[in-house]
N, C-alpha and C positions, 0 to 999 in steps of 0.2 A: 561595636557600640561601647561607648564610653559604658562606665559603671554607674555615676550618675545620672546618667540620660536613664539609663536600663530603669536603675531606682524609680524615678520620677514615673517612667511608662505602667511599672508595677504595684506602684501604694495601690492599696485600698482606701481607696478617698474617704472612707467613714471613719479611719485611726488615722489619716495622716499625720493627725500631730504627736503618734507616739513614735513612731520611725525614727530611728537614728537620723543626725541632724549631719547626713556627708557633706553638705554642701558648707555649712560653717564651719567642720575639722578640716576641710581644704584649704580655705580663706585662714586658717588658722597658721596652717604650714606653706604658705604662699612665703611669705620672708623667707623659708628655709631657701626654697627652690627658687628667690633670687640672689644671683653672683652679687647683687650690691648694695644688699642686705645682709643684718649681721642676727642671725637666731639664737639669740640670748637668754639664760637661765629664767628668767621672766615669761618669755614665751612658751619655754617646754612645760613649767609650771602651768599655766594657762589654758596649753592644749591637752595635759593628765587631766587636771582639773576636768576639763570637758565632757571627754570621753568618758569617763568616768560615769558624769552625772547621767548621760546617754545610755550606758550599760543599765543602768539601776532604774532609770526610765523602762527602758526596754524589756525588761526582768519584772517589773511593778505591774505591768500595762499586762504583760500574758497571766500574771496568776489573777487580776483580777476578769480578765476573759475568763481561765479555767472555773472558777467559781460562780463565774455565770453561766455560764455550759452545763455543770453540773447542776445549779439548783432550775437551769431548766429542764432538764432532762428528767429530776426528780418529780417535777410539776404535771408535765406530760403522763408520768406513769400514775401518779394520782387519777389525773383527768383519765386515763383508760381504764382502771379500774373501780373505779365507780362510774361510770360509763354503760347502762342496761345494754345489751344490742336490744334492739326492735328493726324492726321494719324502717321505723322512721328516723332511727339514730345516723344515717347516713351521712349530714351535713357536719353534724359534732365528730365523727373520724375523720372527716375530710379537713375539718380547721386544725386537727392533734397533727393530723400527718403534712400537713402544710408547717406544723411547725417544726416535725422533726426535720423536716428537709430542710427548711433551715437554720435548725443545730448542725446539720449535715456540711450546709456550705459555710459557717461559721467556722468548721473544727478543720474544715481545706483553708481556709483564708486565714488563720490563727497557724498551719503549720505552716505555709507558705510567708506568713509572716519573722517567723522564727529564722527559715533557714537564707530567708533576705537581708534581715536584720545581723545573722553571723555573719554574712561574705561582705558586708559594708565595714564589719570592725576587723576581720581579717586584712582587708583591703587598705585601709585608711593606717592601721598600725604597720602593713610593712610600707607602705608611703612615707610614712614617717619615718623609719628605720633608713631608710634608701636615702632620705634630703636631710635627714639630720647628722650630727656627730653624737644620739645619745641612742640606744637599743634598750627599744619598753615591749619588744613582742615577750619573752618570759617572764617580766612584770605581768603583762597583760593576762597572760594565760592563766594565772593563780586567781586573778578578779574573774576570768572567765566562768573558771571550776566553781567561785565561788555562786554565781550566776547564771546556773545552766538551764537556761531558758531552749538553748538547743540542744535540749537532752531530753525533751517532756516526752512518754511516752504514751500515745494515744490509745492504744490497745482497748486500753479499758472502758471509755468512755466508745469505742466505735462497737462493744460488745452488748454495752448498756440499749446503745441505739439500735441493735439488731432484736433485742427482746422486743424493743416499741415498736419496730416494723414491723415486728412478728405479731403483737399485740392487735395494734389496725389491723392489718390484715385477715388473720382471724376473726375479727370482729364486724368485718363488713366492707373493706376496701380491701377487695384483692387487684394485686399488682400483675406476679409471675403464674405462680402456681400458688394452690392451698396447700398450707406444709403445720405437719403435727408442731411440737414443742421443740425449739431450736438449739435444746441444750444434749448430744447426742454423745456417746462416749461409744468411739470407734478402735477401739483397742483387746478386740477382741482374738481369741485363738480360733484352733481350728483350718479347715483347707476353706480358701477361698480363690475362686476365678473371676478374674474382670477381663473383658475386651471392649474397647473404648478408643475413640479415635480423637484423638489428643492433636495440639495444636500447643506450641510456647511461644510466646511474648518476651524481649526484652524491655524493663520497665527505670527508666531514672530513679535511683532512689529519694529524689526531691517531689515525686509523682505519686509515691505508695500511696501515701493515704489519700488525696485523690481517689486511687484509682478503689482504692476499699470503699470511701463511702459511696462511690458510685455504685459497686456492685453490690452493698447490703439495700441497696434502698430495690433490689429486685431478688435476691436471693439469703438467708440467715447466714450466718457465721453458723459453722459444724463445730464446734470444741472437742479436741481431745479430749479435754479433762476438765473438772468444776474448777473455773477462775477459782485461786486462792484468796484471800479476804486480802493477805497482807501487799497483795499487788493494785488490786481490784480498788481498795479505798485508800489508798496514794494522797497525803494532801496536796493541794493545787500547787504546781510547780515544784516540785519533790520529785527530782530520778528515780528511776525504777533504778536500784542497788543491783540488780542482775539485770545484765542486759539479755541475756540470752533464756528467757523466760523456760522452765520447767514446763511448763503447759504446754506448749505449743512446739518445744524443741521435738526435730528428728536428727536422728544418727543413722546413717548407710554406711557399710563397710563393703565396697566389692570386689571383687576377687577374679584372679589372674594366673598368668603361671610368666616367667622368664622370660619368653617370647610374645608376650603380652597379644594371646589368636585370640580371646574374648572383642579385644579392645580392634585388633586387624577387621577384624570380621563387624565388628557395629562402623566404622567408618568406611569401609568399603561397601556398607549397607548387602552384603553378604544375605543368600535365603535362609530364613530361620535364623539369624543371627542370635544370642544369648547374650543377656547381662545377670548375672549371678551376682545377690547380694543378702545381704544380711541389715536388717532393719530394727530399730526398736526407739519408742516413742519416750521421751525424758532420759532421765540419769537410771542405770545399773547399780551407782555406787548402792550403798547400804540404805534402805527405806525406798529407793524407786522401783520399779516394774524391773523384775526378773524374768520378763517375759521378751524372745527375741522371734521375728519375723523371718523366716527364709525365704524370700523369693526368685522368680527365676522369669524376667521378660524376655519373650520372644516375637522380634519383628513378620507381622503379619506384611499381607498385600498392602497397596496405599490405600484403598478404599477400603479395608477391613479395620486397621490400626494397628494394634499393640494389644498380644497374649499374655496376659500374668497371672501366675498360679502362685499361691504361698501358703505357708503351713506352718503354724506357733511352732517353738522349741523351748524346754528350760534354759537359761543362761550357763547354768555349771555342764551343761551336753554336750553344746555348739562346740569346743574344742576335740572331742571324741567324735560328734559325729563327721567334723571335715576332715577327720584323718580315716575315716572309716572303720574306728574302730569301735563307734556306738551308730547303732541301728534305733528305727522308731516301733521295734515289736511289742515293746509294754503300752505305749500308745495304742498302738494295732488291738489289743487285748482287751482294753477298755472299752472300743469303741466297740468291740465285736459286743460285750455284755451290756453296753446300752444298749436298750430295746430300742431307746427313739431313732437310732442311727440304722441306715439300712446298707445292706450289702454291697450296692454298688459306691456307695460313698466311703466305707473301707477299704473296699479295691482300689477307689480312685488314690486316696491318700496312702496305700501302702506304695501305689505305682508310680507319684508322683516325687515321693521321699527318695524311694529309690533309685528313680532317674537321675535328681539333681546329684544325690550323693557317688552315687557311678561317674560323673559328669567330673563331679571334683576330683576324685581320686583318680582316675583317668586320665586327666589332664594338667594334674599336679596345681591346682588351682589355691590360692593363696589370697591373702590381704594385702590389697594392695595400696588401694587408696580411700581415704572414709571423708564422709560429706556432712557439713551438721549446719545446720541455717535454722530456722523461724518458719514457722507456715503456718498463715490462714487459710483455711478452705472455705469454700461455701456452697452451701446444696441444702435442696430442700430432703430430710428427713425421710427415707420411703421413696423419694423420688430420685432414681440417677440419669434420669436424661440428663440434666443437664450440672455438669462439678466445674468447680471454677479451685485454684489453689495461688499461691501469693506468696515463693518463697525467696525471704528475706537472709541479711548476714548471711548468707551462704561462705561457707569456708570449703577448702579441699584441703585434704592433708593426708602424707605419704605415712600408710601403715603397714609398708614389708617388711619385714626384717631377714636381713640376710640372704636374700630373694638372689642375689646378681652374683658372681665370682669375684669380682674387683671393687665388690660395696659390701666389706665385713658389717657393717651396722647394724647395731642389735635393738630394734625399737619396741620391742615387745619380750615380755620374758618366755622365759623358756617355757614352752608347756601351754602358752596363752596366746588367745585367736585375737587380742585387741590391744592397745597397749595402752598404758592405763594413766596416764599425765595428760588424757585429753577428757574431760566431760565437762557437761553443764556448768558445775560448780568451776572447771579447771578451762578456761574460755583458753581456743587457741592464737588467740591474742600472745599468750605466753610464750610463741614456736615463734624459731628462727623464718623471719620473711623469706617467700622463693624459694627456699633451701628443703624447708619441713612442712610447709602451707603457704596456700594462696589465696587472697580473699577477692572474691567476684565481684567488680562495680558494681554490678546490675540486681537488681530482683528479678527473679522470675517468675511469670506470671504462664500459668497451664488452663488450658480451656478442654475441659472431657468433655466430647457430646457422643447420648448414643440413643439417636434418635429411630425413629422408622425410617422404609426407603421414602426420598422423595418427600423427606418432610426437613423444613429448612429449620434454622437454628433460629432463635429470636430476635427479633430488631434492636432490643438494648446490647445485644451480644456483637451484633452486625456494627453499629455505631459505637461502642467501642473499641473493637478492634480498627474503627478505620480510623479512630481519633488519632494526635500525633502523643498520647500519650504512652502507647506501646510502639515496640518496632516488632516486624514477626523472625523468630527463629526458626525455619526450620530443621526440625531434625538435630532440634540440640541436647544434650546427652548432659551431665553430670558427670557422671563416670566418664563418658572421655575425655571432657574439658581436663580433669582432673588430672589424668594419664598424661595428657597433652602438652602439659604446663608443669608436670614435677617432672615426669620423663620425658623431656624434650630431646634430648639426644639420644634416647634408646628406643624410639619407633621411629618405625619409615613411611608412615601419612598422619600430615596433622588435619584436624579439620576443616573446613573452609568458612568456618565462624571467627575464626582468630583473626583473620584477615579484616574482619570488619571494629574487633576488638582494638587490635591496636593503633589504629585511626583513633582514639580517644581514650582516655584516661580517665574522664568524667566526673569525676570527684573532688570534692574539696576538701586538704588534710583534716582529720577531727583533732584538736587540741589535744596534749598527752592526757591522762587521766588522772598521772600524780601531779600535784603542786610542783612546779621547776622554782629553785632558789632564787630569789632575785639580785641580777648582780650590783655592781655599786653603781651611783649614779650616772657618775658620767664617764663613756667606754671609749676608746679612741678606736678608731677605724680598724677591723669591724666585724665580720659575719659569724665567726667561727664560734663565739659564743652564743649563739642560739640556736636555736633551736630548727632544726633543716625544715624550712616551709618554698624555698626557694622552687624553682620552677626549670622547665627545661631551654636549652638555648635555644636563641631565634632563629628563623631563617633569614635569607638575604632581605627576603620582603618585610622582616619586624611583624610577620606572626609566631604566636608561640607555637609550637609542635610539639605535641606527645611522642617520645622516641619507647617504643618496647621493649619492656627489658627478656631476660633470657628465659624467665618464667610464662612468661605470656600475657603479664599485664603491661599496662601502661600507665607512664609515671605521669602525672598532674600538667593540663597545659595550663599553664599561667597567662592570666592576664591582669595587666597594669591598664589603665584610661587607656581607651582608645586600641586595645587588642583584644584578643578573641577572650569571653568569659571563660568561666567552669564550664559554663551549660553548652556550650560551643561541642557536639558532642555527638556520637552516634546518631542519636535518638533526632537530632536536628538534621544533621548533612542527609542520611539516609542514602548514601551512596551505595551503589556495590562493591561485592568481593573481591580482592585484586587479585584472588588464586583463581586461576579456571584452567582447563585444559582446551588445546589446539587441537580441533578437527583435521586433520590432512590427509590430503587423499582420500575424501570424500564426496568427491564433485562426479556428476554425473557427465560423461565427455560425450554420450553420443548424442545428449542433445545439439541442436542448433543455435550456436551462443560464440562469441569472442572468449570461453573459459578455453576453449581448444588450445589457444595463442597462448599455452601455460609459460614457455619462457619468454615472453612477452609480458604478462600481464601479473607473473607473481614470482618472487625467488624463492629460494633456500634460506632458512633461518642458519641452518647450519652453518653457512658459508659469511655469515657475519661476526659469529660467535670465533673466543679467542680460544688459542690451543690449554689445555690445561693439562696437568701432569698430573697425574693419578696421587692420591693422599693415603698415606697408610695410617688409619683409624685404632683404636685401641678395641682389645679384644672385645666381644660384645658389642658395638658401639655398630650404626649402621649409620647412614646418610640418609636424612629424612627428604620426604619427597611430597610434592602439595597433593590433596585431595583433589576430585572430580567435581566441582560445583557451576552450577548454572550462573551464566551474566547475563544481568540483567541489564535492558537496551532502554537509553530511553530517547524521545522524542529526538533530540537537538542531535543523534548520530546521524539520523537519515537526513537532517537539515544540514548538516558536514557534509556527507558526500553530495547534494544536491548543489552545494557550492564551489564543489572540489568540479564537479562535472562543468558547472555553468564558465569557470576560470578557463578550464582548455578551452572552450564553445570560444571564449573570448580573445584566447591564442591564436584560432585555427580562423577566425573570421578574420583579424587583422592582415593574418598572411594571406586570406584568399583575395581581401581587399588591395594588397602591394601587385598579386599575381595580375588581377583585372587590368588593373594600371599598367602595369609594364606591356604584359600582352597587348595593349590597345595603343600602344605607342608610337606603333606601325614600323616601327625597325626591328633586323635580327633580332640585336644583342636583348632590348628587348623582350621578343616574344619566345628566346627561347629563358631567361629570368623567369618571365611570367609564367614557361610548363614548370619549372621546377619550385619556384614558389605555392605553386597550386598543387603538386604533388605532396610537397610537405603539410599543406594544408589539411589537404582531405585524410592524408597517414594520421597528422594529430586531432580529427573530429573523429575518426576511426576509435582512434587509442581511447580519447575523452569518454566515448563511449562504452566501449567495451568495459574499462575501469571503473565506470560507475556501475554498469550491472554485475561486475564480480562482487564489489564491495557491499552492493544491496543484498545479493542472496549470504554472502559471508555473516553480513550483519543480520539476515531473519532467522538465521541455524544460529546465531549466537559463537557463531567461532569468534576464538580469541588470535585470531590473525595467523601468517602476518598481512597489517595492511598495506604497507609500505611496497614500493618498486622502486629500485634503484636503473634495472634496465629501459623500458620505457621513454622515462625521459630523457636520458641519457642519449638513446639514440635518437631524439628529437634534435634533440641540442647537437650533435653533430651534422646531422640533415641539412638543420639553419644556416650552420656554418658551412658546408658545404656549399649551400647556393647563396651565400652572400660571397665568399672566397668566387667560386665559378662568375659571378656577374662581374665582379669587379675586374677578373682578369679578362672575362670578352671584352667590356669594355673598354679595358687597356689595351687589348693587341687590335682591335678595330681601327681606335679611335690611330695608334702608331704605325700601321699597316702602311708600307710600301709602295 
């Protein structure tokens, strides 16, 4: 779909007049894009002029949304605070909460406004770049910076909205569940166990907020930490200065050895598989939490979920204790002379310390790769049936050093379990793309439930996950994604998530962040001076294609009028995986079936495949191989073979209708025509047959083939030929006969 069709289907017809005006910066650059027109310094002027005035529209129109956002929002918590409960107050929380739900769909419709309003000035500025002789996209980008309307970050305002929900609620309209005070500081030490059966989500990052205010208006935001002031009261349309918020930032670091068996064993979904990492909430640097997380997941049953045990550490420890040469006995010591702590909770935590740290040392376990993103969570307070989590900017980034034989690289100093040019304040934005970090399209969105047997999850929970605003992952991992895509050629299975990643790209570049120089006016042809927004080449067909690059992401498909959007996109196709593994020699032969007729009705893949000559790899280095993942079947395959069947039906009826014919001709030549026409007939209703019922059961077990027959028809088609050769020469030696 064109981009202005898209536009027109997407206004919010209550601001339509503040929308970028695409359809007059077209009209605008029409002379360019025709040959017998001439686009003169008058017109470029014209169309800056425009755009321009559009930008500052568009920039004008959100801040005065955000100021009405906020002084409603301030309104509401008046109205709720002075607000008695009674008995009778019921109607007066029903009008507050009527309204917060719609600040709710306001602050979706204001972000979906923004990030429409970017892709129309993206759009429209390399249209022009493309039909003109003048290049304004690094002009462009310095008004953009100037005007970053798509840079507001909501956080604040959807935290505000969680106290009101929380407020109603408590006051007499309950939703989900009743939940204490919604401002909870989870960063505590000490040994903790969770088991909990988890479910992840892939989420567009054009969906987030979406999908948050949908989930506060039934559950609180959980806070790490007390919003700070200097975040929290933001003037309206003011970037948050850090993007990577101190509050809500996690840091994972986990850990591996050379043969990377941690990472073997979680994607071969291995018994008791292990993910060993190291956690801590905000920056380490100087003034944040010295407080580091050990955990240690371990893969339960399917229906049980996922085992994690963890236990606080000092930050100056963690390098002594992963070399084993500090122990947790002074801990041990304290806990034994607290009275409140009982005996078997010291044993657990002595037994549990020691395990992991055996586990390391044992297995030469190292840093491998560390994870840092954004997360919201949300749960009621006291209540863990049911955690919902929301993580955003997800990064990965390679933290071994010196790990490999043939990779001297020293990313961490000597003596240090983490290396130190990556934190909060140091966004890894600053690392080498694909090389040192990888940054994940997607959000990811985790659903914890841990409910009773036999007791279902909730219906706002159910109609979420089935909306189209999530896709479901299962069994998708961080830590391996991580492995997967920085060490892509030093393991031998990659996940069978990738497969569905690199089908789209998803994304739309975000403008640099520094101001770019503006060049001089007028540029003669042409690209190399700007700024690379370009897109990937078409196919024969003139769609754009996301090709993959060697890291595991995928680079931007572009779309110009009339080709596939940004949005064109995982989350929309919802196709399956294209890794899967081939069943063979699975079939059951003693039943009674046309599967018998195996070299009839299936070949060798082997025997199609070209010879190859053996590769000699560099030392270390192994040849990766796809993971085991289910295919998924849908409708229109069994509508394939039902037509694949009905076409022979339609072979074998014509031939038995020539056979009927000639046989009733009443001559030899004839009736003997007519047996071998009718032979070949009933051989290909046979075949027709048989080969739709292979295909059916191949396609219920979800084999991934082969479906193909090359013999079959082959010996059809000689058959035919045969008895059309045989008629033709009886009737020739009949007809010349003596």
């Amino acid at each position: 779909m064109k981009f202005g069709s898209r536009l027109n289907d997407q206004i919010y017809s209550e601001w339509q007049l503040y929308y970028v005006d695409y359809t007059q910066l077209k009209k605008l650059l029409k002379k360019a894009q025709d040959n017998d027109a001439v686009y003169t310094e008058k017109d470029e002027s014209e169309f800056v002029e425009k755009i321009d005035r559009e930008l500052e529209k568009v920039y004008a129109f959100e801040n005065v949304k955000l100021t009405d956002i906020n002084s409603r929002i301030e309104q509401c918590a008046v109205k709720v605070a002075a607000l008695m409960p009674t008995p009778d107050s019921g109607p007066e929380y029903s009008a507050i909460q009527d309204e917060i739900n719609s600040i709710a769909d306001d602050i979706n419709q204001l972000a979906r406004y923004a990030r429409l309003n970017y892709t129309g000035f993206l759009k429209i500025v390399k249209k022009h770049d493309r039909h003109t002789d003048y290049v304004l996209r690094p002009m462009f980008m310095v008004r953009l910076n100037q005007c970053p309307f798509w840079k507001q970050d909501y956080d604040p305002l959807l935290f505000k909205l969680s106290e009101l929900f929380h407020s109603v609620r408590s006051g007499g309209r309950s939703m989900s569940f009743s939940q204490p005070s919604p401002m909870v500081d989870i960063s505590k030490g000490g040994t903790q166990t969770f088991i909990r059966k988890s479910t992840k989500y892939f989420v567009n990052p054009d969906d987030v907020v979406e999908i948050k205010t949908a989930i506060l208006r039934h559950l609180p935001v959980l806070v790490y930490k007390p919003i700070k002031s200097s975040s929290a009261n933001l003037e309206p349309g003011t970037p948050n200065p850090r993007r990577y918020n101190a509050d809500h930032s996690i840091t994972s670091i986990y850990l591996d050895n050379s043969s990377f068996d941690l990472y073997t064993s979680k994607v071969e979904r291995a018994e008791n598989a292990q993910a060993i990492r190291l956690r801590w909430y905000g920056s380490l640097e100087e003034g944040g939490s010295q407080e580091v997380f050990v955990e240690r997941k371990v893969e339960q049953e399917e229906e049980t979920g996922e085992l994690k045990d963890r236990f606080a550490i000092k930050d100056k420890y963690v390098a002594g204790y992963l070399k084993g040469e500090y122990t947790m006995e002074k801990t041990v010591r304290k806990m034994r002379e607290n009275k409140g702590t009982t005996q078997k909770e010291v044993e657990d935590f002595q037994r549990l310390t020691t395990e992991i740290q055996n586990k390391i040392v044992e297995s030469n376990l190292q840093p491998v790769v560390r994870t840092f993103y954004n997360r919201t969570a949300f749960q009621m307070p006291g209540d863990s049936r049911v955690r919902i989590s929301l993580d955003s900017n997800l990064s990965l980034i390679r933290e071994d050093s010196s790990l490999f034989p043939d990779d001297p690289t020293e990313r961490r100093p000597e003596g240090a379990w983490r290396r130190p040019d990556v934190d909060i304040y140091h966004p890894p934005s600053e690392l080498k793309e694909a090389q040192e970090v990888v940054h994940f399209p997607y959000a990811v969105l985790e659903i914890k439930l841990h409910l009773e047997p036999f007791q279902e999850a909730p219906k706002w929970i159910k109609e979420l996950v089935q909306s189209e605003l999530v896709e479901e992952a299962p069994k998708f991992s961080k830590f391996v994604h991580g492995v997967a895509t920085l060490f892509e050629n030093r393991v031998e299975l990659l996940p069978f998530w990738l497969a569905q990643l690199d089908k789209d790209g998803g994304n739309i570049p975000a403008p640099p962040t520094e101001p770019t120089p503006p060049p001089s006016r007028r540029i003669p042809k042409r690209r190399q001076t700007t700024i690379n927004m370009d897109y990937d080449a078409k196919d024969p067909k003139g769609k754009g294609k996301a090709a993959p690059t060697s890291s595991g992401q995928t680079s931007t498909a572009a779309s110009e009028d009339g080709e596939p959007s940004e949005r064109t996109s995982l989350l929309g196709t919802r196709r399956p995986p294209s890794i899967h593994k081939a069943k063979v020699g699975s079939r059951n032969l003693g039943s009674f079936s046309f599967r018998s007729l195996n070299g009839l009705f299936r070949h060798s893949s082997a025997s199609l495949s070209a010879p190859t000559t053996p590769v000699n790899l560099p030392p270390g280095v192994k040849v990766p191989k796809k993971v085991v993942t289910p295919v998924r079947v849908e409708p229109k395959v069994f509508f394939a073979n039902e037509r694949t069947f009905l076409s022979w039906m339609g072979v074998a009826g014509l031939l038995g209708s020539f056979s009927i014919a000639l046989f009733n001709a009443g001559d030899t030549v004839g009736r003997i025509s007519g047996i071998m026409y009718t032979l070949v007939s009933i051989t290909t209703l046979v075949y027709g047959w048989g080969l739709y019922q292979r295909r059916r059961e191949m396609i219920i077990r979800r084999e991934a083939g082969p479906y193909d027959d090359l013999i079959g028809p082959t010996v059809i088609c000689v058959a035919i030929f045969f008895a059309v050769g045989l008629n033709a020469y009886l009737k020739y030696a009949v007809k010349h006969k003596p």
